[in-house]
N, C-alpha and C positions, 0 to 999 in steps of 0.2 A: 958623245951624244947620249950615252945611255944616262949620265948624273941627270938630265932636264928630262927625263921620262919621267920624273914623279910631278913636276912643275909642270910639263906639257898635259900631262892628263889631270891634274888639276884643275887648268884653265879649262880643259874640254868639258870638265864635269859640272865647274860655275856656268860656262857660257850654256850649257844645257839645262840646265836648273833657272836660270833667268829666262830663258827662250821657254820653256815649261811653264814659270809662271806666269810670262803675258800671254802665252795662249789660252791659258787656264783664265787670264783674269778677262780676256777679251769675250770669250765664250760665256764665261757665265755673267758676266755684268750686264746690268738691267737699262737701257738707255730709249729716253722718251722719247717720240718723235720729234724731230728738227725746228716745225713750222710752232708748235707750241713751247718752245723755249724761249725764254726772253731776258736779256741781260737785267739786272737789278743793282739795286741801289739800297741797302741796309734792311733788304726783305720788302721793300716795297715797289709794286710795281711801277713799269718807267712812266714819265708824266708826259715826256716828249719824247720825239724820235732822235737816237743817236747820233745822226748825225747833223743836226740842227743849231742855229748859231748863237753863238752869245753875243751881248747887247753887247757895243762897242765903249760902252762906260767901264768892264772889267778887265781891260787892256793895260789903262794904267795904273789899277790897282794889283794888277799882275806884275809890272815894273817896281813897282814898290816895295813890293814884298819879295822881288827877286834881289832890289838891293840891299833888304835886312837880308838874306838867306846868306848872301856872297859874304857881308858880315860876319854872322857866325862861322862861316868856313875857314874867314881867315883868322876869326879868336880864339877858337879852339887852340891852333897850336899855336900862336902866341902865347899863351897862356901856360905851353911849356918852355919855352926858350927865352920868356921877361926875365928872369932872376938870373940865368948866364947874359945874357947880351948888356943888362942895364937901361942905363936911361935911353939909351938911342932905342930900343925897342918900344919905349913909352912913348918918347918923341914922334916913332914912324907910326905907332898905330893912332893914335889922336890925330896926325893928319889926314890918315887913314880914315880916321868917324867924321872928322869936318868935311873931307871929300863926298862922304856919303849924306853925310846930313845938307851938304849946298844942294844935293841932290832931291832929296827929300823936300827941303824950302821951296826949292824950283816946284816942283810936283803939285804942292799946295799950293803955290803964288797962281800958277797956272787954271787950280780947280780939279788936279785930276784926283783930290780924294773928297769931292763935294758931290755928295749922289745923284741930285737933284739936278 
């Protein structure tokens, strides 16, 4: 036991030195009252109240853009493993963008990117 004395009291001396400086930083930090804080948005104050709802026209502009996003998730590494796999790699991902693009047609045949 005696080899882990320098390493036991190491730890004692970090875990104190950390425990020292959150009390140090609790203590002296300067914190406004509660009821005057208000979450922000790029320094401007909020327009509406947080928990307030969005028009139901951004739903499916929200799907839309989730099936670019799932896209790019799966082109990235694609994009490493084209050159070892070959054509079957090009063949899967192009089915891959027509599966998503039938999606997208659909979206638009429907109206869900017509704002109005």
């Amino acid at each position: 036991m005696a080899e882990f004395r320098p390493v036991l009291v190491l730890l004692g001396v970090v875990v104190a030195a950390v425990l020292l400086i959150y009390g140090a930083s609790r203590m002296l930090s300067v914190r406004p009252p509660a009821l005057e804080v208000a979450p922000f948005s790029g320094g401007l104050p909020p327009a509406q109240h947080a928990f307030s709802r969005f028009h139901v026209r951004w739903y499916p502009v929200t799907m839309v853009f989730l099936a670019f996003d799932m896209e790019m998730v799966f082109m990235y590494p694609w994009t490493l493993v084209v050159s070892r796999v070959g054509p079957a790699a090009v063949i899967e991902m192009f089915t891959f963008l027509a599966i998503l693009l039938a999606g997208v047609v659909y979206a638009w045949r429907e109206g869900a990117l017509r704002w109005t």
